[in-house]
N, C-alpha and C positions, 0 to 999 in steps of 0.2 A: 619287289615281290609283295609285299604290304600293302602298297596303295592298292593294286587289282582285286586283291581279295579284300581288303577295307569296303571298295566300292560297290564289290558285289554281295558283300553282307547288307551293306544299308537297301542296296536294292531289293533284295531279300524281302525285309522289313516293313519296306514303304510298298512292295505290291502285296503285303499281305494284309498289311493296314486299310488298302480300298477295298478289302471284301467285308467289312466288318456294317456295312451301309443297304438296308434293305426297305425296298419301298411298299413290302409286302405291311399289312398292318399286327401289331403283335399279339398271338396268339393268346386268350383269353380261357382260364382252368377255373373250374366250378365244383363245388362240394355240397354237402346237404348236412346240415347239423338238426337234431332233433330242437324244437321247443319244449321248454321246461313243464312236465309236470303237474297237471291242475292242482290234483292232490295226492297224497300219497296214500296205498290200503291200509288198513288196518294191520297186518300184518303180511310180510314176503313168503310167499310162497316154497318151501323147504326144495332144496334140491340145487342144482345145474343145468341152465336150460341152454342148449346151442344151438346158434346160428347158422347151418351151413352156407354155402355157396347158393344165390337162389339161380332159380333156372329162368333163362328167358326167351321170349319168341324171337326166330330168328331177323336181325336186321338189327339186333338193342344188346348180341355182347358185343361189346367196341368201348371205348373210351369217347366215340364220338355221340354230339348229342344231336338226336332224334328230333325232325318232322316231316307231318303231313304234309301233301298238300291234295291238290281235287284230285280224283280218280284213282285215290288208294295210291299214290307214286310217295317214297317213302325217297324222306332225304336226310342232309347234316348239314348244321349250321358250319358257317366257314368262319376259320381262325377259333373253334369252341372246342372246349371238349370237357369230361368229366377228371378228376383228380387221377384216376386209376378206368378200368372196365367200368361196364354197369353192375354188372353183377357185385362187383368187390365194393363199389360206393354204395349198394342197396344194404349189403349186409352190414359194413358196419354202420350205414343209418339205423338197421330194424335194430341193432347191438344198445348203440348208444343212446334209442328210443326207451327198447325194455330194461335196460337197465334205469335211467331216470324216472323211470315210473314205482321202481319198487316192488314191482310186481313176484321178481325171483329174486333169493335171496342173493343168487352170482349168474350171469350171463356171459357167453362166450362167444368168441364167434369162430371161423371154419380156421383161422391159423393155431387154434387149442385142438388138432386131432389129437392129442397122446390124453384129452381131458373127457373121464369117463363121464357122460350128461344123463340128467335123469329123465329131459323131456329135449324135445329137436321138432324149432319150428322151421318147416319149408317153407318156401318160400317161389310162388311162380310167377312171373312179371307177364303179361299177357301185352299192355300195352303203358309206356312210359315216352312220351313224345307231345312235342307242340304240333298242334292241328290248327292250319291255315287253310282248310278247305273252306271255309264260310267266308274268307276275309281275316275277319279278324282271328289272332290267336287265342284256342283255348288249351289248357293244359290237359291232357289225357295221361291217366293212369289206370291197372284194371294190373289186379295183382288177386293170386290162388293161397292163400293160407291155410296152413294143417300144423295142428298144434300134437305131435306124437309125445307120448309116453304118459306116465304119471301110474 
């Protein structure tokens, strides 16, 4: 009674062992971290300023990243993508942007809702994508900012 079921445990093991082999190439995860700072102001701006969620044109909320190519035909790179959506990797770039600059004395971004702000920059992504319509790639960006409060 041992040996049969001995035999069919190893079987078990050894066909779940060849699904571990894929010829696909490995999926490739992307972020955006601010550059540092030229200089810093004179003084930080008094207050809390948030980040919410920004908005974007449709085709660019996904975690997949965006391009062109001729005729306006809107695609995604294969095996790429963004760390999280677009929207959640923009906001906390614009976070860890305004923050390194100094600019307010605290910045927040959309997971501090319970945190009252004194100023909420929007944020509208119009166009974030590689454009191959000429040939060669250029980087397209085209983003709506509104700076509320104060």
């Amino acid at each position: 009674m041992r040996i049969p079921v001995a035999v069919m445990l190893c079987g078990a093991v050894l066909a779940g062992c060849g699904g571990l082999r894929s010829s696909r190439p490995a999926e490739q995860v992307y972020v955006l971290h601010a550059s540092p700072a030229a200089a810093a102001p004179a003084a930080a701006i008094p207050g809390v300023l948030r980040v919410p969620r920004p908005e974007v044109h449709p085709g660019l909320d996904t975690s997949r990243i965006a391009l062109t190519r001729a005729d306006n035909e809107m695609d995604y790179f294969a095996d790429s993508r963004w760390g999280e959506s677009l929207p959640k990797v923009l906001a906390a770039f614009a976070v860890e942007s305004v923050s390194g600059s100094g600019l307010f004395e605290t910045v927040v971004g959309a997971e501090a809702a319970a945190v009252q702000g004194d100023f909420d920059l929007l944020l509208t992504v119009r166009r974030f994508e590689a454009d191959y319509a000429a040939g060669t790639p250029v980087a397209r960006a085209a983003f709506d900012c509104v700076l509320l409060g104060g």
